[in-house]
C-alpha positions in Angstrom: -85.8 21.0 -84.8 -84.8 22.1 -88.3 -82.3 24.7 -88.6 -81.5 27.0 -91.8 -77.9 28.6 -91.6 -77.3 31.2 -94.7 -73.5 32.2 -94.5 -72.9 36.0 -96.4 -69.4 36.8 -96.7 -68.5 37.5 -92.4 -72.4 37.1 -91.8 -74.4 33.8 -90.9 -77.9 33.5 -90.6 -78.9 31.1 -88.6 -83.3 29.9 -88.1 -84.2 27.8 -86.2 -88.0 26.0 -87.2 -89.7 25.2 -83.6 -89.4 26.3 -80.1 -85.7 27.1 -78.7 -85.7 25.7 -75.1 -83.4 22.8 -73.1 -84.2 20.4 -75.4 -83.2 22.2 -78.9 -81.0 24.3 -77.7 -77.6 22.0 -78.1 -78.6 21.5 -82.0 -78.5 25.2 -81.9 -74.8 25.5 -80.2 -73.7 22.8 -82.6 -75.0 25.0 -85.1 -73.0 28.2 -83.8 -70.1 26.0 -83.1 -69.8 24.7 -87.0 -69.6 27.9 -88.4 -66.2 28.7 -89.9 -63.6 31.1 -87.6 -64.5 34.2 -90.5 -67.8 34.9 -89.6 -68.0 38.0 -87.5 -71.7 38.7 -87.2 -74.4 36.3 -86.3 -78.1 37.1 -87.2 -80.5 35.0 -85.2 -83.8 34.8 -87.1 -86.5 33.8 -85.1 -89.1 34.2 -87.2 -90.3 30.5 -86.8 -89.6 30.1 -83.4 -93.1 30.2 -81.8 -91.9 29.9 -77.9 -88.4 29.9 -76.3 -87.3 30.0 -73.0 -84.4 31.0 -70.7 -82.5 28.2 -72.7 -82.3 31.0 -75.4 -81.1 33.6 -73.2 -78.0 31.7 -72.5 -77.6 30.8 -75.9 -77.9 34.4 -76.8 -75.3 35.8 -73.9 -73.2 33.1 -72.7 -69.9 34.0 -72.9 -68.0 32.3 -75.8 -66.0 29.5 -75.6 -62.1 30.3 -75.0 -61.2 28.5 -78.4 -64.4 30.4 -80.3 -64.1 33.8 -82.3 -66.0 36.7 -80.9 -68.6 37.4 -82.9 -71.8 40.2 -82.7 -75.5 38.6 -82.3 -78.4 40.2 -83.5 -82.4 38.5 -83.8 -84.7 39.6 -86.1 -88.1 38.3 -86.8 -89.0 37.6 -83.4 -92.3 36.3 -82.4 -94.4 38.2 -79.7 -93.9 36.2 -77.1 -89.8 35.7 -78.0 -89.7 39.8 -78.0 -91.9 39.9 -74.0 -89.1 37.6 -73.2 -86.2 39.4 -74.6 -87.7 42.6 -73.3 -88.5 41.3 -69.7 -84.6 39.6 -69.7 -83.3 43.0 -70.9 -85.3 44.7 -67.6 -84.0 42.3 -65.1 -80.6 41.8 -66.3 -78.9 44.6 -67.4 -75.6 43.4 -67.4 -76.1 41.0 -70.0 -76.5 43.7 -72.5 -79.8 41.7 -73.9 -81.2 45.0 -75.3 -78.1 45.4 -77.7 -79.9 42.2 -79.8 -82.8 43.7 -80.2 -82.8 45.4 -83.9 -85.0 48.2 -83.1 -84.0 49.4 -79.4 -80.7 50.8 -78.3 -78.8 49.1 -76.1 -79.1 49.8 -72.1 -75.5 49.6 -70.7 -74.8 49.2 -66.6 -74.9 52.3 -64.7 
């Protein structure tokens, strides 16, 4: 897998080229972990990403390491079948807030 990261003052950018499942996902984390401590905001472009799997999920909500910053995750550019996913996730799992990286719906928060 190829992956782009585009760093914009407190914002990085980071697109992955392929599918995002078990096998890609680690390049990804290294990815997350080698950004400096001053970005902020993360915008996961997944334009290119064709197919991903619950290996995204958990690299979209897994709780941060103790020794990383806390930064906000968005996506944009998702494919259809990387939005059914999201969307479906989001349903099932409230809790983990899934909705809240989606760019164009509001975030569903536990009742």
């Amino acid at each position: 897998m190829h992956i782009t990261t585009a760093l914009d003052g407190s914002t990085a950018r980071i697109t992955p080229h392929g599918a995002i499942d078990h096998d890609t996902a680690p390049a990804l984390r290294t990815a997350l972990a080698a950004l400096p401590v001053s970005v902020t905001r993360v915008v996961w472009d997944l334009h290119d990403v064709p197919f991903m799997d619950s290996a995204a999920l958990h690299l979209l909500t897994d709780p941060h390491p103790a020794n990383a910053p806390s930064r906000q995750m968005t996506v944009t550019g998702l494919e259809p079948q990387a939005a059914e996913l999201l969307r479906t996730a989001a349903e099932l799992f409230p809790t983990l807030e899934i909705a809240g990286l989606l760019p164009d719906e509001p975030a569903r928060r536990a009742a």
